[in-house]
C-alpha positions in Angstrom: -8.5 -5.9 -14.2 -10.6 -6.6 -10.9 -10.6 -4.2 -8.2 -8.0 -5.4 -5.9 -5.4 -5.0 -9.1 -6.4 -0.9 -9.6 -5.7 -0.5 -6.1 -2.5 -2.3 -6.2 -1.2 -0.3 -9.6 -2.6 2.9 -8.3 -5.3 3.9 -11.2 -8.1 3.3 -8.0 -7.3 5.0 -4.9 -10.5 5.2 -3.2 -13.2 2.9 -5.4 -16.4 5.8 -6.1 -14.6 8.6 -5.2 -14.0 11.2 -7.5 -10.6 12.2 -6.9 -11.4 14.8 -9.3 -12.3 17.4 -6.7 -10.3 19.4 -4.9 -9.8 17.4 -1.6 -9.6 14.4 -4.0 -6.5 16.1 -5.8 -5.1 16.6 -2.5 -5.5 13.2 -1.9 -3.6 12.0 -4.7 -0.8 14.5 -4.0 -0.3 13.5 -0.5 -0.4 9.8 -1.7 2.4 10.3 -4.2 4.5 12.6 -1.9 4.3 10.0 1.2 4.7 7.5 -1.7 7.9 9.3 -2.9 9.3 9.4 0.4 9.0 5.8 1.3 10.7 4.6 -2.3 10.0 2.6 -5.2 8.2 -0.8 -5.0 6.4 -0.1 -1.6 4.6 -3.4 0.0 0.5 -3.6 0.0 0.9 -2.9 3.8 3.1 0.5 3.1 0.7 1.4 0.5 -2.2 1.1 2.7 0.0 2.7 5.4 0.5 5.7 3.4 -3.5 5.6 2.5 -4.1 5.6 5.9 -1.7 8.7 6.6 -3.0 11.0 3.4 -6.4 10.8 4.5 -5.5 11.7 8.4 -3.4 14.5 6.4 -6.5 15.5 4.7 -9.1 15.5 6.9 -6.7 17.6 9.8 -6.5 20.3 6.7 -10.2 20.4 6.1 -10.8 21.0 9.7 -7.8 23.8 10.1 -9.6 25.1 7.3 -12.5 25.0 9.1 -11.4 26.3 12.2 -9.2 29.3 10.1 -12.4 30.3 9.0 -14.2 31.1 12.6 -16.3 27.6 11.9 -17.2 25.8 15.1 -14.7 22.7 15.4 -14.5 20.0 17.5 -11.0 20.6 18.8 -10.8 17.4 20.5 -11.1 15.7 17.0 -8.4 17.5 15.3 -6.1 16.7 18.0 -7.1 13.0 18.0 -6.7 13.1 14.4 -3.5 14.9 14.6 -2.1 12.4 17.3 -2.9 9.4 15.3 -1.3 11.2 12.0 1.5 11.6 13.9 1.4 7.4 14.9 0.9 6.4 11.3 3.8 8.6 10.1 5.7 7.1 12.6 5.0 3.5 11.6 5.2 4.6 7.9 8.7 6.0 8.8 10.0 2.9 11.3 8.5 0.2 8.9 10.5 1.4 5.5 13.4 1.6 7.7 13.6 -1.8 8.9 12.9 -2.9 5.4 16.1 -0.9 4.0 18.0 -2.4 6.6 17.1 -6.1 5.6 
């Protein structure tokens, strides 16, 4: 089974990440909860679509985290981040939509 195929069945996420950790376990979670949402069978474009939106997810937590904890943050970043979360979502959202209506 080459790479390409892991990604596509789901037992490679993110090729030499541990997904393991913490953040990595959030990962996957996010992944299947987006996933979920969406439906069964999703296309290689929603999958990557819902990649995409898990690690926006992610990375907008670790930063809040940051933040919550009186860490200097680069606001301007989490609201970028948060703006093109918001986008992806959107797509994600629009894109499985059309689909069901087809």
């Amino acid at each position: 089974m080459n790479l390409r195929d892991k990604l596509s069945n789901g037992t490679r996420l993110m090729p030499g990440v541990d997904l393991r950790s913490a953040a990595g376990r959030r990962y996957r979670y996010l992944v299947t909860e987006y996933s979920n949402e969406l439906g069964t069978e999703l296309t290689e474009p929603e999958k990557a679509l819902v990649r995409q939106v898990s690690s926006l997810q992610l990375r907008i937590e670790q930063l809040q985290g940051r933040l919550v904890q009186g860490e200097d943050v680069d606001a301007d970043q989490i609201i970028r981040l948060a703006s093109e979360h918001r986008q992806r979502n959107c797509e994600k959202r629009r894109g499985h939509r059309f689909r069901a209506i087809l």
